[in-house]
TORPA-4810 file (N, C-alpha, C, O; in nm, 3 decimals):
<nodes>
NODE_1_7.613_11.377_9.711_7.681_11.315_9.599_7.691_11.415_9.485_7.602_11.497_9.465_X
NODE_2_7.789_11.407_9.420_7.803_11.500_9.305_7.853_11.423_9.173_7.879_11.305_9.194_X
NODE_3_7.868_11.459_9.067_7.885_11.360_8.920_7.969_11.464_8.824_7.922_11.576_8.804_X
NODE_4_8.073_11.431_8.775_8.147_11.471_8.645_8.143_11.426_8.559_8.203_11.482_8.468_X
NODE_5_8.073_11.299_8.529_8.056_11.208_8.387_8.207_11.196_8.299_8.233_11.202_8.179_X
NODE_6_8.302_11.173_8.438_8.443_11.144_8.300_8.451_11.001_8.281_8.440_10.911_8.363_X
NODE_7_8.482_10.997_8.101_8.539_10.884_8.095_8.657_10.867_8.138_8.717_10.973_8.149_X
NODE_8_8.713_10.780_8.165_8.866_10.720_8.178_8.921_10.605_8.163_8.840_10.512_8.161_X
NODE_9_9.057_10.570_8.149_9.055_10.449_8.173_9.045_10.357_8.268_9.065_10.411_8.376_X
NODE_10_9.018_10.211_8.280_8.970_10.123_8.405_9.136_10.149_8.452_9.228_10.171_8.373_X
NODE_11_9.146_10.139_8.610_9.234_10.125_8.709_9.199_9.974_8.737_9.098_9.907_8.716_X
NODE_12_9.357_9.938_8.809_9.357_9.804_8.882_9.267_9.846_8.990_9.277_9.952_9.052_X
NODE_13_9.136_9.713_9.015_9.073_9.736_9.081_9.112_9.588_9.213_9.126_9.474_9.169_X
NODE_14_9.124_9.616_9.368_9.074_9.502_9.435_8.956_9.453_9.521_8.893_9.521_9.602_X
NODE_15_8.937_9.327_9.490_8.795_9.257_9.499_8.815_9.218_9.621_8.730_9.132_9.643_X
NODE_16_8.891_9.236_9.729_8.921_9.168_9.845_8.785_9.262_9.928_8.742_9.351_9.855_X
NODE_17_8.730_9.254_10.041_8.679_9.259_10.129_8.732_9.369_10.224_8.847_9.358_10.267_X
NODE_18_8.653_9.475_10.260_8.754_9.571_10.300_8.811_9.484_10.502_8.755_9.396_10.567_X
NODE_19_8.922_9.558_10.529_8.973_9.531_10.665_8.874_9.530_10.776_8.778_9.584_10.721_X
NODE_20_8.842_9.506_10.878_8.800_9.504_10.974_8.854_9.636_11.061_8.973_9.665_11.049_X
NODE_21_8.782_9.706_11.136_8.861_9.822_11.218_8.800_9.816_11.261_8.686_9.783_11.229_X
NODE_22_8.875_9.866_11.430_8.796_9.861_11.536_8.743_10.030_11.587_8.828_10.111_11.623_X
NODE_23_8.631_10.059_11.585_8.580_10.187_11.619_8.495_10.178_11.742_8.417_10.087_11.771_X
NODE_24_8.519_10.282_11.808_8.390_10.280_11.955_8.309_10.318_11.905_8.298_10.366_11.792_X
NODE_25_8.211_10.296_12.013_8.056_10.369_11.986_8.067_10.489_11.981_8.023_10.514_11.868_X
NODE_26_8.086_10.554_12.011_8.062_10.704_12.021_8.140_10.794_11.882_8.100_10.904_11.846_X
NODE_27_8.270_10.710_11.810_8.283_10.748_11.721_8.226_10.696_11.612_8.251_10.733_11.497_X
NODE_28_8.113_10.571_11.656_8.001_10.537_11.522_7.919_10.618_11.541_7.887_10.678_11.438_X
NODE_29_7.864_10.650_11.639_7.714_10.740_11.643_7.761_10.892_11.558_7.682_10.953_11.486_X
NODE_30_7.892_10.930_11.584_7.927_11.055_11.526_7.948_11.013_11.375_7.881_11.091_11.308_X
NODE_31_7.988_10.955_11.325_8.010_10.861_11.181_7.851_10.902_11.132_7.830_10.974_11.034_X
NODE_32_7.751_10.846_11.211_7.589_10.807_11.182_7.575_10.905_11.147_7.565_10.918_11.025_X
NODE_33_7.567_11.044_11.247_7.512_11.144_11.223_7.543_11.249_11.120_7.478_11.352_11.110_X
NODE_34_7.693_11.202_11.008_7.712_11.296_10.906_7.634_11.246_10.811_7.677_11.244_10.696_X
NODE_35_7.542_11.210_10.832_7.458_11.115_10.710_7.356_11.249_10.660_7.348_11.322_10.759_X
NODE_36_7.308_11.284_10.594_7.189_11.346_10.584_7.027_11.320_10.576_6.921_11.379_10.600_X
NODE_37_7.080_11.184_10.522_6.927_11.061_10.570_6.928_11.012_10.645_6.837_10.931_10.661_X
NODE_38_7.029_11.024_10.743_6.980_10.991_10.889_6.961_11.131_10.973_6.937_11.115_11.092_X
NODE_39_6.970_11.285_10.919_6.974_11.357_11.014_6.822_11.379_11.122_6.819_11.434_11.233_X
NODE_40_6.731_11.331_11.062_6.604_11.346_11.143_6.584_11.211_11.225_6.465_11.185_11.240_X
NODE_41_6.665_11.123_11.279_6.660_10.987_11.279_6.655_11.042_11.443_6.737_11.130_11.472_X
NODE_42_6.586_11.005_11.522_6.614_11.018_11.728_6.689_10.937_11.775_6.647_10.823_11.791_X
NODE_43_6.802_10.965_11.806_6.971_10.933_11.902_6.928_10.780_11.964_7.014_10.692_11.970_X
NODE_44_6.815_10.761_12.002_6.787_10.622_12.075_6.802_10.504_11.929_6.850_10.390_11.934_X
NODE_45_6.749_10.568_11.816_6.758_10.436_11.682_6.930_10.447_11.641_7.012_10.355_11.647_X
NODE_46_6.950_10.564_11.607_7.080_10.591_11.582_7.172_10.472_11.655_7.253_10.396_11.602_X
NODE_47_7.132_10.481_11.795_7.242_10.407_11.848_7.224_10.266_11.833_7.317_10.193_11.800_X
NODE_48_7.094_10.218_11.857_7.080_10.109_11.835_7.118_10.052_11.704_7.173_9.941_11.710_X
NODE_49_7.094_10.121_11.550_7.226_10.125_11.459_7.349_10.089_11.472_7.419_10.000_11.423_X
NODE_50_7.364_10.180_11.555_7.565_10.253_11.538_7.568_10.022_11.606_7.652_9.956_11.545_X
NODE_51_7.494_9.954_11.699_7.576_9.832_11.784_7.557_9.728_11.654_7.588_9.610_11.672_X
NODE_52_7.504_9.773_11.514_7.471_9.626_11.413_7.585_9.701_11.277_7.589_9.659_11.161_X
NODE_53_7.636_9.773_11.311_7.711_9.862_11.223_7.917_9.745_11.213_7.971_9.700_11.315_X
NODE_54_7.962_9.734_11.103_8.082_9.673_11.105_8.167_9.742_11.008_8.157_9.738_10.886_X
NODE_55_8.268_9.819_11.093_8.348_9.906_11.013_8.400_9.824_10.914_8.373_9.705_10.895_X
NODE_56_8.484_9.901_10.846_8.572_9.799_10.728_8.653_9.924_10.648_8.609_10.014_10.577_X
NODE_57_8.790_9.891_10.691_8.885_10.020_10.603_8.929_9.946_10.477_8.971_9.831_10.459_X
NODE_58_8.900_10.080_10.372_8.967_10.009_10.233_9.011_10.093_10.198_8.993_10.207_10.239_X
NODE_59_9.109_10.044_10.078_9.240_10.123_10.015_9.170_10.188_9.859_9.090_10.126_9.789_X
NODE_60_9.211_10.290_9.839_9.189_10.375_9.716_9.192_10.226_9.588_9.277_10.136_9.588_X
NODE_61_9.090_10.236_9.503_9.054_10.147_9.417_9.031_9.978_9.465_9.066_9.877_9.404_X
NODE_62_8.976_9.989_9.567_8.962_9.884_9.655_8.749_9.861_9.585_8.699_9.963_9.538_X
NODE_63_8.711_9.806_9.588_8.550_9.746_9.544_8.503_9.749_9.677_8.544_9.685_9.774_X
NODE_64_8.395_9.848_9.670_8.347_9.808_9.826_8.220_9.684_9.786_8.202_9.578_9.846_X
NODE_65_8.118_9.755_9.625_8.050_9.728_9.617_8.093_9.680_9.491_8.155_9.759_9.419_X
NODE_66_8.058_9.496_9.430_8.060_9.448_9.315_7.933_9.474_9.213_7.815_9.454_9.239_X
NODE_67_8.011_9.543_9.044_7.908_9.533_8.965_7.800_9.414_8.969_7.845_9.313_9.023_X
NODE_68_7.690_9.405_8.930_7.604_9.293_8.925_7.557_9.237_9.071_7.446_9.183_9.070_X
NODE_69_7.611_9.241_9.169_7.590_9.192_9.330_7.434_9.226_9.345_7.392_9.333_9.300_X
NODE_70_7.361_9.150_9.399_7.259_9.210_9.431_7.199_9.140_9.614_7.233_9.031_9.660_X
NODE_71_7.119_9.229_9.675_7.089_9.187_9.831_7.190_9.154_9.868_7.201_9.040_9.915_X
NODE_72_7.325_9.262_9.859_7.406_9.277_9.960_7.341_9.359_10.069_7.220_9.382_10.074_X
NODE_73_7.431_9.400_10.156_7.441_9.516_10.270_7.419_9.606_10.235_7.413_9.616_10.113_X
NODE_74_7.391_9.729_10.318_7.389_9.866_10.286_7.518_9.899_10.357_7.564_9.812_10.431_X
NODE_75_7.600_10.044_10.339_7.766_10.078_10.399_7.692_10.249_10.400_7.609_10.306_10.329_X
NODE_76_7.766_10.285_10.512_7.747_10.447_10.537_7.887_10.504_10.500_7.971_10.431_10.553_X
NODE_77_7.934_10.586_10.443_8.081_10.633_10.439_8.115_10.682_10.537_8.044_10.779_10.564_X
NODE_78_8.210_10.660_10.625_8.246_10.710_10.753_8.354_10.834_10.694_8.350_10.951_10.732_X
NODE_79_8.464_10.772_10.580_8.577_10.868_10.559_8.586_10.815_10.454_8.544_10.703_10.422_X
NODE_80_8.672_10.936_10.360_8.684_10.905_10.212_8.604_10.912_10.098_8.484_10.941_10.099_X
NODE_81_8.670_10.885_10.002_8.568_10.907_9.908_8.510_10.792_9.789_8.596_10.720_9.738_X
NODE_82_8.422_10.782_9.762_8.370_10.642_9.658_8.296_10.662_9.554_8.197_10.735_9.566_X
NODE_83_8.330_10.599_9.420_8.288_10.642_9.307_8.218_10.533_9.261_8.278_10.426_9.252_X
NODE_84_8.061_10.543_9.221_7.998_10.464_9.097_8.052_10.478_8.968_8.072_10.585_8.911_X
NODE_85_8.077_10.352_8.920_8.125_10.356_8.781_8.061_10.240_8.687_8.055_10.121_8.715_X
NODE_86_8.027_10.286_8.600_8.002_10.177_8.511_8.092_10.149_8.365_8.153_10.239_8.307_X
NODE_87_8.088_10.036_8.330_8.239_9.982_8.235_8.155_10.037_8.087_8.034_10.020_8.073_X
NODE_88_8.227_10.093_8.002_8.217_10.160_7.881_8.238_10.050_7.738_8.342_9.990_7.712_X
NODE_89_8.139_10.045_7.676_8.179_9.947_7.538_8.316_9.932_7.483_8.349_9.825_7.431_X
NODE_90_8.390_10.024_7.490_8.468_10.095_7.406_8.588_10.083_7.543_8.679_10.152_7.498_X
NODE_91_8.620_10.049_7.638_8.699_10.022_7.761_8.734_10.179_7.817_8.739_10.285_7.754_X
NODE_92_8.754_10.153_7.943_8.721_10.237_8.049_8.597_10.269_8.104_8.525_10.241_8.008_X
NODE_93_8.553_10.292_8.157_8.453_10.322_8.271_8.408_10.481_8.271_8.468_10.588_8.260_X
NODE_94_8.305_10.451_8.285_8.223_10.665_8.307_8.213_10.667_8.439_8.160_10.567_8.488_X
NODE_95_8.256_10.772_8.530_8.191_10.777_8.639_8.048_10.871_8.634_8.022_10.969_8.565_X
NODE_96_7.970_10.804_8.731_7.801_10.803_8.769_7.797_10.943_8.848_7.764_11.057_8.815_X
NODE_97_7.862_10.865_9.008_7.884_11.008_9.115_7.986_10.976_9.176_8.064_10.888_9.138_X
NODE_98_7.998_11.045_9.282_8.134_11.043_9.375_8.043_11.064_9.514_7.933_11.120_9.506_X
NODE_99_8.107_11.004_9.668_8.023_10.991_9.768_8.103_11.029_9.806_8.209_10.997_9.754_X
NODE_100_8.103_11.128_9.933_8.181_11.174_10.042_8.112_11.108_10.191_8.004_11.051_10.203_X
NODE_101_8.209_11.136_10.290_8.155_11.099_10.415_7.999_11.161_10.415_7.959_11.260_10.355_X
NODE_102_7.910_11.052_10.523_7.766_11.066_10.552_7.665_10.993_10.410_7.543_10.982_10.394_X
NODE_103_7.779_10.957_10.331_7.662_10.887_10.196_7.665_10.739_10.244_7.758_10.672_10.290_X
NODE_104_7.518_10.705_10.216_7.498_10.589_10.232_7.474_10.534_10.145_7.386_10.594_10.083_X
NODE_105_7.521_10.393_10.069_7.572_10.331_9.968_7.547_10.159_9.981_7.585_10.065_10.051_X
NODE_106_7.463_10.181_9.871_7.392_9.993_9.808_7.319_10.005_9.856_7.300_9.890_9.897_X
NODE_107_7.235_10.069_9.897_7.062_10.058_10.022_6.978_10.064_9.874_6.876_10.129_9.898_X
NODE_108_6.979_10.029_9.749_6.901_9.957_9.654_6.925_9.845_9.624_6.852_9.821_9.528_X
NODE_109_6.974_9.772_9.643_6.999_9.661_9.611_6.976_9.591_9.739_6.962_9.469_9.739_X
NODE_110_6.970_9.667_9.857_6.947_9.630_9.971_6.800_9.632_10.014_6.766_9.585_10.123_X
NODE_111_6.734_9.673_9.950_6.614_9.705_10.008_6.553_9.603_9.896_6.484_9.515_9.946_X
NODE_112_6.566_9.598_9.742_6.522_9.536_9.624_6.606_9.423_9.622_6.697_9.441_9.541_X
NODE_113_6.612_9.312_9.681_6.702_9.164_9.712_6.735_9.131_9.504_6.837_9.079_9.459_X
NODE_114_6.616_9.181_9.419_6.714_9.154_9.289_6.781_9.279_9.230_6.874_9.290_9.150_X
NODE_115_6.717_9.357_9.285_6.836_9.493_9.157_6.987_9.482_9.212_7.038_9.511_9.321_X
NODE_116_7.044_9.420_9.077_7.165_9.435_9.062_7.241_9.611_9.133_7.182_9.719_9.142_X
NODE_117_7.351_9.587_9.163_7.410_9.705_9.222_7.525_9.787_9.095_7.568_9.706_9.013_X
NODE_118_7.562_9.901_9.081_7.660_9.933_9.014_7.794_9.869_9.114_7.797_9.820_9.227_X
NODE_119_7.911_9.900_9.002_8.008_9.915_9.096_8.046_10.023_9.188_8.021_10.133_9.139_X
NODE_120_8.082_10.026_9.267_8.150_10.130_9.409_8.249_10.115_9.451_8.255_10.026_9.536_X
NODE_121_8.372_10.184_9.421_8.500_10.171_9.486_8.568_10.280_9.550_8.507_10.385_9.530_X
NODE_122_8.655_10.291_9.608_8.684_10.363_9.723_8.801_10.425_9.558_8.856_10.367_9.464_X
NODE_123_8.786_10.590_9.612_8.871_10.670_9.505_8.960_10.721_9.605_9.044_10.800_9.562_X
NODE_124_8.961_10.699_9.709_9.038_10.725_9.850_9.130_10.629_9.921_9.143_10.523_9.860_X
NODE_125_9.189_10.635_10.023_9.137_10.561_10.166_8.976_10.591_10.221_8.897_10.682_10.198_X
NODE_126_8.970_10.490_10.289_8.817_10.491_10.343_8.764_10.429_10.445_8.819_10.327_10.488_X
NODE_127_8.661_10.472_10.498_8.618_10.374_10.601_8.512_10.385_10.589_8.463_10.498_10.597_X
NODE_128_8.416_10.248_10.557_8.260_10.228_10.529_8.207_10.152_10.620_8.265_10.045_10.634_X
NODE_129_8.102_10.173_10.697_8.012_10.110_10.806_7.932_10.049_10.724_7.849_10.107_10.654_X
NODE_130_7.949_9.933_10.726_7.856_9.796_10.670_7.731_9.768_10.785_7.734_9.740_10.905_X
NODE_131_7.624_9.787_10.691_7.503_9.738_10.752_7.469_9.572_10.712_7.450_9.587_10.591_X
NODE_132_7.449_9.433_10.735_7.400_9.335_10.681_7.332_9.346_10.635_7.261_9.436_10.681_X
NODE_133_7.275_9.276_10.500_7.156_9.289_10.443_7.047_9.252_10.516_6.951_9.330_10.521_X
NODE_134_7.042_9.120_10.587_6.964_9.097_10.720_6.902_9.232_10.781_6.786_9.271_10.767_X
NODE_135_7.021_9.301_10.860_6.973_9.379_10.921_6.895_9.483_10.904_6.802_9.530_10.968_X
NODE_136_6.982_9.527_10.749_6.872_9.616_10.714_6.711_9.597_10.639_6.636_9.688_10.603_X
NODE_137_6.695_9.496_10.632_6.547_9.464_10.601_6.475_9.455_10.671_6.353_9.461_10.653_X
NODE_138_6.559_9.433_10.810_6.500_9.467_10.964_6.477_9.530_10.957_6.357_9.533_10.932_X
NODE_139_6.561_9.694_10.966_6.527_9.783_11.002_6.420_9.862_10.890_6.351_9.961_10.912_X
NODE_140_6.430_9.785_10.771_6.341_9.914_10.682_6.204_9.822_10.687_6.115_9.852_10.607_X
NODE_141_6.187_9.735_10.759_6.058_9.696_10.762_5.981_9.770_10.877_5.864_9.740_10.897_X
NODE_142_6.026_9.841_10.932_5.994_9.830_11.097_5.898_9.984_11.080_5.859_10.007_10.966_X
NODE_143_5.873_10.053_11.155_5.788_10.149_11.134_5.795_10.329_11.232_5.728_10.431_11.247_X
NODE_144_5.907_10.274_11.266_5.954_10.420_11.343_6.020_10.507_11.221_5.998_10.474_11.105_X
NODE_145_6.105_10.623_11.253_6.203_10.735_11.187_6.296_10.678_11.083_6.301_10.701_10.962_X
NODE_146_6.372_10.592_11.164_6.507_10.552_11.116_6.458_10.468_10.988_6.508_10.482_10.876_X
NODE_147_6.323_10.350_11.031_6.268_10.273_10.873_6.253_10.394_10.770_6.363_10.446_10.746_X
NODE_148_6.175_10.437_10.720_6.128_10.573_10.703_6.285_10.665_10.598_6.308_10.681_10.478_X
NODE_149_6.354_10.701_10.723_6.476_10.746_10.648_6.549_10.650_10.574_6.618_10.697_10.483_X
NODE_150_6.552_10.483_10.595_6.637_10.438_10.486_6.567_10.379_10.390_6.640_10.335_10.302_X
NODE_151_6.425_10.355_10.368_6.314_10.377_10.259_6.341_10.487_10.151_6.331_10.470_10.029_X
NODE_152_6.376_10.599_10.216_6.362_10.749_10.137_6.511_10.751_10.092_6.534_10.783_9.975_X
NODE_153_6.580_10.730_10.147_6.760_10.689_10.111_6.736_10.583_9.966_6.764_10.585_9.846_X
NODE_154_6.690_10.526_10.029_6.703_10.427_9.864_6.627_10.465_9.726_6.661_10.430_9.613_X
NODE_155_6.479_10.569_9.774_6.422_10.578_9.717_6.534_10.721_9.623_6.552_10.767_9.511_X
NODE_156_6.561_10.731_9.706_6.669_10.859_9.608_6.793_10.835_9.552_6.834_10.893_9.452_X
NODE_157_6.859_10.741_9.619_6.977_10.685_9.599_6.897_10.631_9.417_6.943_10.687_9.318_X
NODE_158_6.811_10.551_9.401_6.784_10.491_9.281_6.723_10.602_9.201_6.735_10.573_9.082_X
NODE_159_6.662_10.719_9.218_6.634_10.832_9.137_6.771_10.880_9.086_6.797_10.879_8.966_X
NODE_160_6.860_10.923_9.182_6.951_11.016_9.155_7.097_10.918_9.068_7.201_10.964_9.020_X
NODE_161_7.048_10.767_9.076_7.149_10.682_8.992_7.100_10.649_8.855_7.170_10.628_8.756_X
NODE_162_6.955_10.648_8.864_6.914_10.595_8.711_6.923_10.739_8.650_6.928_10.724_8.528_X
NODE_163_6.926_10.869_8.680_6.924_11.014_8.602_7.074_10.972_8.578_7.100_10.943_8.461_X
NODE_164_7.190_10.964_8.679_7.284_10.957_8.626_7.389_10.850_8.571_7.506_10.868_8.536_X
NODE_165_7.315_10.740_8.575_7.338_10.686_8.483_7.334_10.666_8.377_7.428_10.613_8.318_X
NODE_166_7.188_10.715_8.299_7.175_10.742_8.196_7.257_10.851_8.125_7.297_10.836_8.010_X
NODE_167_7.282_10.982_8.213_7.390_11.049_8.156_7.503_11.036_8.101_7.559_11.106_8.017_X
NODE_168_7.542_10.915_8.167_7.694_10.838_8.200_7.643_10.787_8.036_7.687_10.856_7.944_X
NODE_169_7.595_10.723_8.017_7.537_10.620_7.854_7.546_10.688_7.781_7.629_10.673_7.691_X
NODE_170_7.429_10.839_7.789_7.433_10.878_7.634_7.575_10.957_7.589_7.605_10.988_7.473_X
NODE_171_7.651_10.978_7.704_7.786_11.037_7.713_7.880_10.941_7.626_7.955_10.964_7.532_X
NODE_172_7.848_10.829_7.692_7.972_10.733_7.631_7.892_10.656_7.509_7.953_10.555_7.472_X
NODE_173_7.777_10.681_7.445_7.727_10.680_7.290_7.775_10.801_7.222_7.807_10.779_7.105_X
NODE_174_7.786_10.904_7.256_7.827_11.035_7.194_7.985_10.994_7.144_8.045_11.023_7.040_X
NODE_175_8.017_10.931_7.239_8.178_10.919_7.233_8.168_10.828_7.139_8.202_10.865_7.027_X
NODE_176_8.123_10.700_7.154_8.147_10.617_7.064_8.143_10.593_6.937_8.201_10.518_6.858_X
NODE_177_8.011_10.722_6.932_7.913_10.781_6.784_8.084_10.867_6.707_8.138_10.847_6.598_X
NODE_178_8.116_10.941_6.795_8.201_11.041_6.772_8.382_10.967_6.743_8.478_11.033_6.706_X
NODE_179_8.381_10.862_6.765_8.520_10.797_6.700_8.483_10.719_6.620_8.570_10.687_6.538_X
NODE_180_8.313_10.635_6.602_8.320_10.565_6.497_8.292_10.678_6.361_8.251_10.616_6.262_X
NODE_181_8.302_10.785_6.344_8.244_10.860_6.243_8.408_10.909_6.163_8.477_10.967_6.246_X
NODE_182_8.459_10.900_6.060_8.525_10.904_5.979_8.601_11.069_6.002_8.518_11.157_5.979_X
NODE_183_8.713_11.114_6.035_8.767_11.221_6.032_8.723_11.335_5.860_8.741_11.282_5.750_X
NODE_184_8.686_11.439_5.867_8.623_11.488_5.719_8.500_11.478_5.684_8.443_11.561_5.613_X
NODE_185_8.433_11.347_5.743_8.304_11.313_5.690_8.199_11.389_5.802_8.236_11.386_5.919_X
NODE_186_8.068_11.457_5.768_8.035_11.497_5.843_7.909_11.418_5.899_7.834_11.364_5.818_X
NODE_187_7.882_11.409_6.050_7.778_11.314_6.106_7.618_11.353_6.073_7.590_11.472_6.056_X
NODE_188_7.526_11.263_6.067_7.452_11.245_6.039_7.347_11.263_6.211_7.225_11.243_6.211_X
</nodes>
């Protein structure tokens, strides 16, 4: 994941549910394995994964993940790209990070049934492998590799969102500091 902290303005966003697509196994297990928290995961969990896995194609500014949602699913990015954003006092939105294929996405809110989720929307076309929330509490309860790697996925996923989120804030206080302050007058 990587982060530019731009403000911008909000885009039409849709709340619909991404499509259903049909993928074989063998092009989920290859999907699985661009993950980097799954790269130490052994091909026998992987697969057993890849059969609880439900594709879903969405369109550029499509919501994979709703602000506020919480104990949804976890989604792996198969293709495309997806941006955390959070909505700005002052209108428009900061982006957080940007996810490329192999990021795995909402596994905090998935693992923590109350932490609210940011928003996540597809800045692409895309295709995201939906895990159930069910399932994955299955799996991160359990005690082999694969639990283990999506424990440590979340545990970073929520490090590397609260650093940049906060960035995203004091960015868009700077801004806000910086138009409420009088043209001539100098800030305090």
């Amino acid at each position: 994941a990587h982060s530019a902290q731009l403000v911008r303005p909000s885009n039409p966003r849709s709340e619909s549910p991404g499509e259903p697509v049909p993928v074989g196994p063998r092009r989920l297990l290859d999907a699985i394995r661009t993950s980097p928290d799954l790269a130490a995961v052994v091909v026998p969990s992987l697969e057993r994964l890849a059969t609880e896995l439900h594709p879903q194609r969405y369109a550029a500014n499509e919501v994979i993940i709703s602000a506020g949602s919480s104990g949804g699913g976890a989604y792996l990015l198969a293709s495309g790209e997806a941006e955390v954003v959070v909505p700005l006092d002052q209108g428009g939105t900061a982006l957080v990070a940007t996810f490329g294929p192999g990021s795995l996405l909402g596994v905090v809110s998935a693992v923590d049934n109350d932490a609210p989720s940011l928003e996540t929307l597809c800045s692409s076309n895309a295709i995201a492998l939906e895990l159930e929330h069910s399932a994955f509490q299955s799996h991160c309860a359990g005690t082999d590799e694969l639990a283990t790697a999506l424990r440590l996925a979340a545990i970073r996923a929520l490090i590397e969102l609260v650093t940049r989120a906060h960035g995203a804030w004091v960015l868009a206080e700077l801004l806000g500091a910086a138009r409420a302050t009088p043209a001539g007058r100098p800030r305090r």
